[in-house]
mmCIF entry with sequence, helices, sheets and N, C-alpha, C, O atoms, coordinates in Angstrom:
data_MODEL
# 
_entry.id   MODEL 
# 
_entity.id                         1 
_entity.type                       polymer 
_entity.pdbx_number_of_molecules   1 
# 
_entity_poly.entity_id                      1 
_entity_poly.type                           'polypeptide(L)' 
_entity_poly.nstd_linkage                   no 
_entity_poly.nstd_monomer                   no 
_entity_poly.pdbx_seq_one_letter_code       
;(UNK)(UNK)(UNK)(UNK)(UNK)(UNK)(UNK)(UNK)(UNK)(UNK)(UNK)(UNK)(UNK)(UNK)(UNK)(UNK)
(UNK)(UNK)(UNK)(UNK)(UNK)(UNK)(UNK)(UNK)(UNK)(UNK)(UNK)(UNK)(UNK)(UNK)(UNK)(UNK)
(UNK)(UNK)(UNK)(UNK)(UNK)(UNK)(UNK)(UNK)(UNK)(UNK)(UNK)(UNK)(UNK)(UNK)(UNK)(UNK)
;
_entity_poly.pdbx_seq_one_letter_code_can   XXXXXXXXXXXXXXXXXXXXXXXXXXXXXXXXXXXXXXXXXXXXXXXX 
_entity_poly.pdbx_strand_id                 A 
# 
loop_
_entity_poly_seq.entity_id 
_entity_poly_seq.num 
_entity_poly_seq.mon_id 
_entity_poly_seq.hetero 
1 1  UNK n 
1 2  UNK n 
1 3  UNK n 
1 4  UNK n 
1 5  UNK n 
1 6  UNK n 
1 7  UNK n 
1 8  UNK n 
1 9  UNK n 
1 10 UNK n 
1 11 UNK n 
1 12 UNK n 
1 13 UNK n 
1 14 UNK n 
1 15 UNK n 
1 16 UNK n 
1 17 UNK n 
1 18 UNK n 
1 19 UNK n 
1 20 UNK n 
1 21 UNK n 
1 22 UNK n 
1 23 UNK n 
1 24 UNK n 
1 25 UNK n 
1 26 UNK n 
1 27 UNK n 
1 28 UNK n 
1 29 UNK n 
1 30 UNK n 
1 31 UNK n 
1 32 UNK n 
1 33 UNK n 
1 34 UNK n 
1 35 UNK n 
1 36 UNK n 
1 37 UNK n 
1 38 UNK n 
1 39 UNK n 
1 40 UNK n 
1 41 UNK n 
1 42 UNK n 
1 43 UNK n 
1 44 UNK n 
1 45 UNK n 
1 46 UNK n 
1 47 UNK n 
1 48 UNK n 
# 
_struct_asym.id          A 
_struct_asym.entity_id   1 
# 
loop_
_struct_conf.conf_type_id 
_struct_conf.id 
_struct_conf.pdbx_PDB_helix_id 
_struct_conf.beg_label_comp_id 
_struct_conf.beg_label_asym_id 
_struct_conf.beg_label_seq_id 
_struct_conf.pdbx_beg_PDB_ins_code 
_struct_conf.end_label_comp_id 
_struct_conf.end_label_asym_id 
_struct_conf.end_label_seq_id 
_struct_conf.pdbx_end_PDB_ins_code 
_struct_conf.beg_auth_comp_id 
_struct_conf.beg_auth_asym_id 
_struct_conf.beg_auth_seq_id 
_struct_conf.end_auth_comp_id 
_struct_conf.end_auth_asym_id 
_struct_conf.end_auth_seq_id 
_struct_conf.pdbx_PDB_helix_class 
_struct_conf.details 
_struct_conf.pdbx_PDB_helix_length 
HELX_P HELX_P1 AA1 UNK A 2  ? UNK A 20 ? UNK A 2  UNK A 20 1 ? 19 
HELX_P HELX_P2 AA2 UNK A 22 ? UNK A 25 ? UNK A 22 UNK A 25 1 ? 4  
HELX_P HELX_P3 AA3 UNK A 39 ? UNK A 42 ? UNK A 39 UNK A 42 1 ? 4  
# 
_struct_conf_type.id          HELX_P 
_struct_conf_type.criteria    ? 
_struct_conf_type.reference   ? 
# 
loop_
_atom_site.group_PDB 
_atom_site.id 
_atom_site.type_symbol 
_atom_site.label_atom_id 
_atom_site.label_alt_id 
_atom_site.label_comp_id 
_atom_site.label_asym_id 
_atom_site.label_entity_id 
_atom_site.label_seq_id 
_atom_site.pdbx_PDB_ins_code 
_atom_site.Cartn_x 
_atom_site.Cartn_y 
_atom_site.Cartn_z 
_atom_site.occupancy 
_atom_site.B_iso_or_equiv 
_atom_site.pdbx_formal_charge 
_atom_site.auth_seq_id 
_atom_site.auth_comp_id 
_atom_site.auth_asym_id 
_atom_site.auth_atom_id 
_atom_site.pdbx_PDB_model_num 
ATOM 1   N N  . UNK A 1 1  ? -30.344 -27.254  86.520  1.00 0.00 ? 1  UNK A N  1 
ATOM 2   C CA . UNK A 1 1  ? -29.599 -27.830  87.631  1.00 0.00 ? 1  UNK A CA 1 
ATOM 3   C C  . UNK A 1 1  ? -30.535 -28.613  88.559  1.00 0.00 ? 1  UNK A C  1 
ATOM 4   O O  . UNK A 1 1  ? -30.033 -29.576  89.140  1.00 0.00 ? 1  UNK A O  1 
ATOM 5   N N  . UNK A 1 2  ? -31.741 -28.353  88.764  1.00 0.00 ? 2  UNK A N  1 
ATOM 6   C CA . UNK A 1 2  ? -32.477 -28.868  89.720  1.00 0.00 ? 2  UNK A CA 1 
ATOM 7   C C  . UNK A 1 2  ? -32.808 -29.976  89.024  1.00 0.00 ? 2  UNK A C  1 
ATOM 8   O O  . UNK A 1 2  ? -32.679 -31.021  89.663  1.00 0.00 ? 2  UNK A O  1 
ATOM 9   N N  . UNK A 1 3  ? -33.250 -30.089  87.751  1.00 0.00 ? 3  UNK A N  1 
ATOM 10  C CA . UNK A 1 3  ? -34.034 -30.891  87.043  1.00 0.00 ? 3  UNK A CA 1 
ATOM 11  C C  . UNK A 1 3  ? -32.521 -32.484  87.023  1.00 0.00 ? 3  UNK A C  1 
ATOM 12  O O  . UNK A 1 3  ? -32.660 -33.644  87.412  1.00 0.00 ? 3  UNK A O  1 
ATOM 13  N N  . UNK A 1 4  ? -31.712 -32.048  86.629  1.00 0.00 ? 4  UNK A N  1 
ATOM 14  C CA . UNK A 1 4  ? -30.469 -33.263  87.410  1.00 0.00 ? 4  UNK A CA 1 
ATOM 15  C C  . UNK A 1 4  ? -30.361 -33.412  88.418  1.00 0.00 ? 4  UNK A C  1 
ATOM 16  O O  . UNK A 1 4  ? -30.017 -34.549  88.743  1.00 0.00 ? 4  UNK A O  1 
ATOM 17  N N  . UNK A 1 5  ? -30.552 -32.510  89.390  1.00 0.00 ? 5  UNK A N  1 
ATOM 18  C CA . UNK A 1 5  ? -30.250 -33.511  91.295  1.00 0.00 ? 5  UNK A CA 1 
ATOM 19  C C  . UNK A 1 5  ? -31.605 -33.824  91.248  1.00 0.00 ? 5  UNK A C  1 
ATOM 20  O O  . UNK A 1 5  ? -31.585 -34.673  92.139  1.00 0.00 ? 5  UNK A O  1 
ATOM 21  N N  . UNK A 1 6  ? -33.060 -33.779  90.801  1.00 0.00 ? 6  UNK A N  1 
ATOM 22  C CA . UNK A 1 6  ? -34.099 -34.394  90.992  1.00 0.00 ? 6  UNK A CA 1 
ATOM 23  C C  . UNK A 1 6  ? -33.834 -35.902  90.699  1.00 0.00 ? 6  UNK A C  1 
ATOM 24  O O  . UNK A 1 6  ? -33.830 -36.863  91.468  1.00 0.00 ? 6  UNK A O  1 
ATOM 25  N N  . UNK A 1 7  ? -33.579 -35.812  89.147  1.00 0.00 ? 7  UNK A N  1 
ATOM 26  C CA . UNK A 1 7  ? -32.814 -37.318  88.275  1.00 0.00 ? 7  UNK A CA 1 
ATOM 27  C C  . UNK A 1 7  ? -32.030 -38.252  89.403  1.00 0.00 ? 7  UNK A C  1 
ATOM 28  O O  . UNK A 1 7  ? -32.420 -39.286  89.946  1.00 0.00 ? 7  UNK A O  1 
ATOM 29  N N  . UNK A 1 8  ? -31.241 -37.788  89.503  1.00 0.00 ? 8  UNK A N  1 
ATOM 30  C CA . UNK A 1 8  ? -30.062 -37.978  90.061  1.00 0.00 ? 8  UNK A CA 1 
ATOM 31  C C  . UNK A 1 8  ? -30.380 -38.708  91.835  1.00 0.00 ? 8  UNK A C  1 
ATOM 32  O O  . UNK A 1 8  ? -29.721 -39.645  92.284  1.00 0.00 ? 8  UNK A O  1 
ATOM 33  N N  . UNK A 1 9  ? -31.319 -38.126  92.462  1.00 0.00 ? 9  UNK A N  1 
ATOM 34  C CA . UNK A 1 9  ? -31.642 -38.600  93.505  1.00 0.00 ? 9  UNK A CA 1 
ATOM 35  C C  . UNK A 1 9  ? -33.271 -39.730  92.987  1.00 0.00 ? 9  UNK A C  1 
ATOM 36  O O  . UNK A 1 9  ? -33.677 -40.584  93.776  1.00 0.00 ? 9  UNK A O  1 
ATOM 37  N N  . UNK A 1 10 ? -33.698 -39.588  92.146  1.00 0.00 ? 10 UNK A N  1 
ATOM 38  C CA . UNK A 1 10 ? -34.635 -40.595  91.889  1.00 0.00 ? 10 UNK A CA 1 
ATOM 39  C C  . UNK A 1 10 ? -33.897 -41.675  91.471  1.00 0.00 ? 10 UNK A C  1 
ATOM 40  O O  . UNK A 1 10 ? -34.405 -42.739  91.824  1.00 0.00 ? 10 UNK A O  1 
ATOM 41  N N  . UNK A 1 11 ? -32.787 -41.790  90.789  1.00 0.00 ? 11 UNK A N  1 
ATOM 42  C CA . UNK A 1 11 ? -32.079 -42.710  90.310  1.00 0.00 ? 11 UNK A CA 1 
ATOM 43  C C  . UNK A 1 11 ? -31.862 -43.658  91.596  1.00 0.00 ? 11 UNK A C  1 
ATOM 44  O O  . UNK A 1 11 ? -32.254 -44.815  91.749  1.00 0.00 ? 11 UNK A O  1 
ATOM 45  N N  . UNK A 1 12 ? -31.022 -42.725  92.602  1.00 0.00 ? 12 UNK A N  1 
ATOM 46  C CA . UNK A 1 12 ? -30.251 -43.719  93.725  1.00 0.00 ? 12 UNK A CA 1 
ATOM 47  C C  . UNK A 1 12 ? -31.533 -44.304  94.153  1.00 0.00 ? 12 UNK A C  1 
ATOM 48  O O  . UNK A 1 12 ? -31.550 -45.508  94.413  1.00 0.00 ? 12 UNK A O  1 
ATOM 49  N N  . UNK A 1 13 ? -32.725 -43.532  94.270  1.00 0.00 ? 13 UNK A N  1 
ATOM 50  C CA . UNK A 1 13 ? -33.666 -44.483  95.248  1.00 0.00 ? 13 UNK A CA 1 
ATOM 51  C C  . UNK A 1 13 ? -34.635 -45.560  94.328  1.00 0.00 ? 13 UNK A C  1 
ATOM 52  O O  . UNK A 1 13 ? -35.526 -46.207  94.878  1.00 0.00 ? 13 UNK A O  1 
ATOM 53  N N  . UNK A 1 14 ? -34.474 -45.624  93.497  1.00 0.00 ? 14 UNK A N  1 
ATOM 54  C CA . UNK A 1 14 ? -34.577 -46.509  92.538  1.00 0.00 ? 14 UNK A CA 1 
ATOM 55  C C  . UNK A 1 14 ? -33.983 -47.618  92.606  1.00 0.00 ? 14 UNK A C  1 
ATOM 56  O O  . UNK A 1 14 ? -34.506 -48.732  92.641  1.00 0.00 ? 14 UNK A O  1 
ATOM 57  N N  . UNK A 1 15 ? -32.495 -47.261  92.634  1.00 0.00 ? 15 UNK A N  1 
ATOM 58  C CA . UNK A 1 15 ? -31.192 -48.504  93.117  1.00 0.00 ? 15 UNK A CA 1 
ATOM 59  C C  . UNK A 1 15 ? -31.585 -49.481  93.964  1.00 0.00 ? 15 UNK A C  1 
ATOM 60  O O  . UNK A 1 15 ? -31.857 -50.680  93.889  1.00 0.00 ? 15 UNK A O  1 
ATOM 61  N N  . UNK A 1 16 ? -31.512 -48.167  95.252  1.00 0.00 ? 16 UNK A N  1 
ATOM 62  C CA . UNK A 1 16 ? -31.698 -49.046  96.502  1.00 0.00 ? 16 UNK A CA 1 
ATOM 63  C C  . UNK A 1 16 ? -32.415 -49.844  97.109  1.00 0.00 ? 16 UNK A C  1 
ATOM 64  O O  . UNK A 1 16 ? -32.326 -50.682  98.006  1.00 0.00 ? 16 UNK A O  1 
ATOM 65  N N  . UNK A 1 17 ? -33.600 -49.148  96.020  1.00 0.00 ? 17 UNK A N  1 
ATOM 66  C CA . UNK A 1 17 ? -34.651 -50.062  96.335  1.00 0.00 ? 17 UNK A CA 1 
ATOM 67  C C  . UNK A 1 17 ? -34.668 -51.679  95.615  1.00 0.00 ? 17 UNK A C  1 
ATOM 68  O O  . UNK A 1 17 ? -35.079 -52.731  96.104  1.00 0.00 ? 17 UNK A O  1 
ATOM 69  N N  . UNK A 1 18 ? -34.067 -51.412  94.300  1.00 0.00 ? 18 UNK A N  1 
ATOM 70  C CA . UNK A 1 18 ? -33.709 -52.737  93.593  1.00 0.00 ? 18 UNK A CA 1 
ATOM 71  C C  . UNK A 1 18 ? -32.464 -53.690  94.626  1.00 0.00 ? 18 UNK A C  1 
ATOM 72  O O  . UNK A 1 18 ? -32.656 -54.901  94.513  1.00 0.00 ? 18 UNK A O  1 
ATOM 73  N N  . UNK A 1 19 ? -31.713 -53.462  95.222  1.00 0.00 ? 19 UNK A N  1 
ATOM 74  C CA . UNK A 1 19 ? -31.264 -53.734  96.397  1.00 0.00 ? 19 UNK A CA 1 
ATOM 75  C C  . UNK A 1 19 ? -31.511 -54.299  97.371  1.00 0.00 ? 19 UNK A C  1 
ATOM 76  O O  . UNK A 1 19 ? -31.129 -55.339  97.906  1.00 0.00 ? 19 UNK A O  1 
ATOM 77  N N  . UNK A 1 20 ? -32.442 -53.259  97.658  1.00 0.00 ? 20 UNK A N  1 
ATOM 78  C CA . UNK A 1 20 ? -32.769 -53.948  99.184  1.00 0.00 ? 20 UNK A CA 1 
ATOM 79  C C  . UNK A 1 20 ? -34.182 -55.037  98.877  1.00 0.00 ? 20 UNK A C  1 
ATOM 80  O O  . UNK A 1 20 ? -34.548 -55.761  99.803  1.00 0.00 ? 20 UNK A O  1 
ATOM 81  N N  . UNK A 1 21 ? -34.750 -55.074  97.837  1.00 0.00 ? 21 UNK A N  1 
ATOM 82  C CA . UNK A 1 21 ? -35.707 -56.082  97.319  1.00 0.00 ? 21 UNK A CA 1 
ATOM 83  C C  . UNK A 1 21 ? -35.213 -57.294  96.918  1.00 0.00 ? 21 UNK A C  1 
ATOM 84  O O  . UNK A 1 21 ? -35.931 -58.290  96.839  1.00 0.00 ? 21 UNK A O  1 
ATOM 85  N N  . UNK A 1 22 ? -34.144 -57.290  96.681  1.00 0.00 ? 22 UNK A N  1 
ATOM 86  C CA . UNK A 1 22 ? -33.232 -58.510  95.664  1.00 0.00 ? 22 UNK A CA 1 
ATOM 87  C C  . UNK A 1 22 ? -32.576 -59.557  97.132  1.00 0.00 ? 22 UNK A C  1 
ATOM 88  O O  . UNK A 1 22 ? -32.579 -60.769  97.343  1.00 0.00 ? 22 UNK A O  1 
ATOM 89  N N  . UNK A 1 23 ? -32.045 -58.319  97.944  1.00 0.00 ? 23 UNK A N  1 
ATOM 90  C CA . UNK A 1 23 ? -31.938 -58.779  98.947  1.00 0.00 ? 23 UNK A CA 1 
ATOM 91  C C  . UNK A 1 23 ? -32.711 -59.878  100.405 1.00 0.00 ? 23 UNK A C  1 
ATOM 92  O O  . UNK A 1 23 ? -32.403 -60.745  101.224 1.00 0.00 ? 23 UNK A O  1 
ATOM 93  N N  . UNK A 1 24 ? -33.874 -59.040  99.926  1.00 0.00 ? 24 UNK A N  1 
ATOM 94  C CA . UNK A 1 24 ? -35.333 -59.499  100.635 1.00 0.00 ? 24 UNK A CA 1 
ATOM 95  C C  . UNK A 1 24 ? -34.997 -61.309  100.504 1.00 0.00 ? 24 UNK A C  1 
ATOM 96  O O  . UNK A 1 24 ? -34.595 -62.311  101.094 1.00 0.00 ? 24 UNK A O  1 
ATOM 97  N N  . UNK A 1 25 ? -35.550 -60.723  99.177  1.00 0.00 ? 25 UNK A N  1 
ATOM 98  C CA . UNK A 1 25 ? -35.999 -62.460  98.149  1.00 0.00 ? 25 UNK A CA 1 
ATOM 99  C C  . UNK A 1 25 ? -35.101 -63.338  98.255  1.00 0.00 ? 25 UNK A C  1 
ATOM 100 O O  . UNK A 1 25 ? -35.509 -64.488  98.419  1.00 0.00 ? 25 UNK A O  1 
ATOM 101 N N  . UNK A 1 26 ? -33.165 -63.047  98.182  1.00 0.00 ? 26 UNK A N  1 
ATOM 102 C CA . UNK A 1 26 ? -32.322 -64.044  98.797  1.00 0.00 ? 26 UNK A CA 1 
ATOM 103 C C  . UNK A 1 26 ? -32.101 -64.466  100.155 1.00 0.00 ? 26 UNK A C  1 
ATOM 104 O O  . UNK A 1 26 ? -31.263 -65.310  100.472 1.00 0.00 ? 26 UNK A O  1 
ATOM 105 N N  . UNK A 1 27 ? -32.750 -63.956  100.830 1.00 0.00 ? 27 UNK A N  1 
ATOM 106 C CA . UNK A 1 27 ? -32.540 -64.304  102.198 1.00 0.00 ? 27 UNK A CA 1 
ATOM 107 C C  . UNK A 1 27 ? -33.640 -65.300  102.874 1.00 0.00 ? 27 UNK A C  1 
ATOM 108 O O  . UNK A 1 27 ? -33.613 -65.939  103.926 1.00 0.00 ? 27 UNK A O  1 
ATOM 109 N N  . UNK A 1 28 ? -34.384 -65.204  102.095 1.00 0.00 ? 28 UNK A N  1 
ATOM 110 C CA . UNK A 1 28 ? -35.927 -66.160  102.635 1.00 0.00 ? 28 UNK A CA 1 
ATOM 111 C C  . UNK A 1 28 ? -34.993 -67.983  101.941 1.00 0.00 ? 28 UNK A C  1 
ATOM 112 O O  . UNK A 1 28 ? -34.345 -68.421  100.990 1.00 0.00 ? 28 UNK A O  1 
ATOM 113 N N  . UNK A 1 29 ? -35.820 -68.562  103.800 1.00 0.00 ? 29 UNK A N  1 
ATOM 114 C CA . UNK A 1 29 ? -35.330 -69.997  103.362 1.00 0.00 ? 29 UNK A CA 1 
ATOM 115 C C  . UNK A 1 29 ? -35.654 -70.741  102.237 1.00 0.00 ? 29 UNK A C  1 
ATOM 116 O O  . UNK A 1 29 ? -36.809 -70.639  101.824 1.00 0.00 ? 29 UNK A O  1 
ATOM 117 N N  . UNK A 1 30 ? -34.839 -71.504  101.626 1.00 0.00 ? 30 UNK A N  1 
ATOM 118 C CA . UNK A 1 30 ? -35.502 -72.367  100.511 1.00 0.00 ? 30 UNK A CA 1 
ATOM 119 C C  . UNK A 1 30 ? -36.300 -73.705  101.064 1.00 0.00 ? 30 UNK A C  1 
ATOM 120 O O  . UNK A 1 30 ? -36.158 -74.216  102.175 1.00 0.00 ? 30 UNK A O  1 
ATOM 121 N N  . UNK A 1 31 ? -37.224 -74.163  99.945  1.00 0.00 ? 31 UNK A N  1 
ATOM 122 C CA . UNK A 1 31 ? -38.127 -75.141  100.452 1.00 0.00 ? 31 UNK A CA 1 
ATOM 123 C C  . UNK A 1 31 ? -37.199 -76.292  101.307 1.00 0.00 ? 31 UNK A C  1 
ATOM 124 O O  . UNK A 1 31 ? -35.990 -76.421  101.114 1.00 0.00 ? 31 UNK A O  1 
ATOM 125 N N  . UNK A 1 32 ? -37.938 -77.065  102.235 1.00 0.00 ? 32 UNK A N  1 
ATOM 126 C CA . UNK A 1 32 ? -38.013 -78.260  102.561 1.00 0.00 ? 32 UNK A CA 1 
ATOM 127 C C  . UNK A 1 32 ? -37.902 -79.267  101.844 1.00 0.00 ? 32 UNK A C  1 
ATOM 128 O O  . UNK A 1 32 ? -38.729 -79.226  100.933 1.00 0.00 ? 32 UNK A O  1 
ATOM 129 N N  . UNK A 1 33 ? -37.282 -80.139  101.820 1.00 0.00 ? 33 UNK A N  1 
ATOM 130 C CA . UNK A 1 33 ? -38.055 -82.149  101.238 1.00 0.00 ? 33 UNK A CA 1 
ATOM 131 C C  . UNK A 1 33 ? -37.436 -82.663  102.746 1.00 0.00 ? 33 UNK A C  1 
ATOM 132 O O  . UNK A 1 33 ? -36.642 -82.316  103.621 1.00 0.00 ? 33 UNK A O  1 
ATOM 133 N N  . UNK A 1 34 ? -38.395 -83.746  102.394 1.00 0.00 ? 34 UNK A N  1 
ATOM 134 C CA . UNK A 1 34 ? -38.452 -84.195  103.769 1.00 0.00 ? 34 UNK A CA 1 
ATOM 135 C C  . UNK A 1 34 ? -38.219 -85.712  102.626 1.00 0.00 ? 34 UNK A C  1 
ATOM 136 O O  . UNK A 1 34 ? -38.490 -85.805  101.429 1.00 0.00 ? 34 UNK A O  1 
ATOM 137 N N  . UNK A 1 35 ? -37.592 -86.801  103.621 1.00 0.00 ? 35 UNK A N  1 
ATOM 138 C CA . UNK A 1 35 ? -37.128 -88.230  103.128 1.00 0.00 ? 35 UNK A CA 1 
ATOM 139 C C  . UNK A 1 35 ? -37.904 -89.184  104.467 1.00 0.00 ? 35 UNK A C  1 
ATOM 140 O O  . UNK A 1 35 ? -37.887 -88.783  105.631 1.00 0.00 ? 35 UNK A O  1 
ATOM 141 N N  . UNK A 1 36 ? -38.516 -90.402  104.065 1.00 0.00 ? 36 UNK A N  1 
ATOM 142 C CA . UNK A 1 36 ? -39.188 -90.985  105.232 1.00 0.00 ? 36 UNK A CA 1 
ATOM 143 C C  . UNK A 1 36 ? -37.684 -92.336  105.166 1.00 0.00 ? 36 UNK A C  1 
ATOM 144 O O  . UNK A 1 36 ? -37.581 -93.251  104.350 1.00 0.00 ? 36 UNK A O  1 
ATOM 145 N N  . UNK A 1 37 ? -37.116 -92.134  105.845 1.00 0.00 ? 37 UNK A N  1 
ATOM 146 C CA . UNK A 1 37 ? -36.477 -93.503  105.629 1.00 0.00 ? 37 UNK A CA 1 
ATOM 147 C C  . UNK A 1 37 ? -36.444 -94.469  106.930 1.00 0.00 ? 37 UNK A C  1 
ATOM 148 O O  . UNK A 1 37 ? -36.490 -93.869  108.004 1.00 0.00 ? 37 UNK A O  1 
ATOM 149 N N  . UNK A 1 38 ? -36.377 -95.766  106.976 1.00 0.00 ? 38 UNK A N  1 
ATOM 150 C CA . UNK A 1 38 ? -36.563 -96.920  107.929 1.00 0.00 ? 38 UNK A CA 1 
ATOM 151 C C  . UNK A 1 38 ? -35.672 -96.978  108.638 1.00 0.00 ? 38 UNK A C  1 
ATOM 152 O O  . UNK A 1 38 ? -34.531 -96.631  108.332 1.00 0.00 ? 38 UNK A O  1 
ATOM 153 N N  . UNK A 1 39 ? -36.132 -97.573  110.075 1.00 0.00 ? 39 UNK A N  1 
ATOM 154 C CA . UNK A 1 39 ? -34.953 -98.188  110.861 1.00 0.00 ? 39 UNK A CA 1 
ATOM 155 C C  . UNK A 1 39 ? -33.889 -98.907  110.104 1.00 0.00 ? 39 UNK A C  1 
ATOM 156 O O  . UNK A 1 39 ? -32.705 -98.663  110.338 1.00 0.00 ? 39 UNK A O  1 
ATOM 157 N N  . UNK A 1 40 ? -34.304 -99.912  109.075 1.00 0.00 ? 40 UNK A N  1 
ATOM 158 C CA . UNK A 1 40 ? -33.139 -100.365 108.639 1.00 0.00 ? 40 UNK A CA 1 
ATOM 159 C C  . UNK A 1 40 ? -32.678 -99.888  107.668 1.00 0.00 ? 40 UNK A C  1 
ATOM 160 O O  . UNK A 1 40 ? -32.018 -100.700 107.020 1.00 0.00 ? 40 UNK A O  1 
ATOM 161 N N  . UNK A 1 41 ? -32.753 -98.380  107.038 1.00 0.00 ? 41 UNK A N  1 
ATOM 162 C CA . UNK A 1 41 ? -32.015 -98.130  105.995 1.00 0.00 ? 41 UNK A CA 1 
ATOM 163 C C  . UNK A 1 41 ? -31.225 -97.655  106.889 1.00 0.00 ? 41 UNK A C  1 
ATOM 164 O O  . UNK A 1 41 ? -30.049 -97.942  106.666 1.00 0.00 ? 41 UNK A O  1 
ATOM 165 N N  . UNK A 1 42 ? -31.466 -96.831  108.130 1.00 0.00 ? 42 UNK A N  1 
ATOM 166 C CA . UNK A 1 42 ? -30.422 -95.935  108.839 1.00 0.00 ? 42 UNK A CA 1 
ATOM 167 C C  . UNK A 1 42 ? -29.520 -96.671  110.057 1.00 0.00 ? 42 UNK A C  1 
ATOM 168 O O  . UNK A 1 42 ? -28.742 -96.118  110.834 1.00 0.00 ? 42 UNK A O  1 
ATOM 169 N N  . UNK A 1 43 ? -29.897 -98.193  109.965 1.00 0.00 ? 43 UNK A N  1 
ATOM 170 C CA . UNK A 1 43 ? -29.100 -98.815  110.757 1.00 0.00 ? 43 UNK A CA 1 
ATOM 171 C C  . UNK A 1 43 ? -28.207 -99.491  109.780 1.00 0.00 ? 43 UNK A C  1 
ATOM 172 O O  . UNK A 1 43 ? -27.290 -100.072 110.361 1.00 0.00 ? 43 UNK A O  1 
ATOM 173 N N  . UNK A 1 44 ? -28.174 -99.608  108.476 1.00 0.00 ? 44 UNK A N  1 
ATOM 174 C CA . UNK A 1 44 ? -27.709 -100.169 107.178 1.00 0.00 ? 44 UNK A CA 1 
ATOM 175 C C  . UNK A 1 44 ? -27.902 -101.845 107.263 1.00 0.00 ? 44 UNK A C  1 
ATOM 176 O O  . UNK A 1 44 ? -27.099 -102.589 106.700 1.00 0.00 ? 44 UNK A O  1 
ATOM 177 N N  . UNK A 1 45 ? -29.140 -102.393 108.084 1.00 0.00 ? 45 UNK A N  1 
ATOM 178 C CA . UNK A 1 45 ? -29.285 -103.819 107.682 1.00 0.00 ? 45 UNK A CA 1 
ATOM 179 C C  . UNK A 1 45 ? -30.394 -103.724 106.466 1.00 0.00 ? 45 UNK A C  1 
ATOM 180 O O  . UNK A 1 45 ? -31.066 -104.754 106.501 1.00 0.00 ? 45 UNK A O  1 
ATOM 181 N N  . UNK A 1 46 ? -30.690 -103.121 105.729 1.00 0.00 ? 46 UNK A N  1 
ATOM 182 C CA . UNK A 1 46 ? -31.531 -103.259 104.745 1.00 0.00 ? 46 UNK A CA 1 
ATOM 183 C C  . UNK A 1 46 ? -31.265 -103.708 103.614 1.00 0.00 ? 46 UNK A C  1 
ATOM 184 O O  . UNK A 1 46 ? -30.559 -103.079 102.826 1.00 0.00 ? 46 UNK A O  1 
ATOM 185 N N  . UNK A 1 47 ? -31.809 -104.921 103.333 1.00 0.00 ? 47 UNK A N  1 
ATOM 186 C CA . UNK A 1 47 ? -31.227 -105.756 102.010 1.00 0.00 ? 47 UNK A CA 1 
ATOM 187 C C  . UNK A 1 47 ? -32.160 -105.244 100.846 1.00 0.00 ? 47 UNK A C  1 
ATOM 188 O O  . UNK A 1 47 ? -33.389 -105.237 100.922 1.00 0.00 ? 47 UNK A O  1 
ATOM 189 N N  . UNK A 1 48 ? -31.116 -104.636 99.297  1.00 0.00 ? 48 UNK A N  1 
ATOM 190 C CA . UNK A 1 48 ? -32.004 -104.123 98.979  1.00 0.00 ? 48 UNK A CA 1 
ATOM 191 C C  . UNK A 1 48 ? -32.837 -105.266 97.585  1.00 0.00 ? 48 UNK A C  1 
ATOM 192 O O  . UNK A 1 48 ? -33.883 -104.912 97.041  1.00 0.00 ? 48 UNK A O  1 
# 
């Protein structure tokens, strides 16, 4: 009996920990790009 609630509670913290790690890693921002664009692309006189 002990030797299953040992199991049994290593399991959940096993879980949770796969959880709360998975969690970690989706929550961090994704990269940057950065675009340099011109006065006249963003005023739209740019002939291309």
């Amino acid at each position: 009996m002990k030797g299953k609630m040992a199991l049994a509670v290593v399991g959940v913290t096993v879980i949770l920990a796969a959880v709360v790690g998975g969690a970690r890693e989706s929550s961090s921002p994704g990269k940057w790009e950065y675009q340099i664009v011109s006065f006249a692309e963003l005023s739209g006189t740019k002939v291309s």
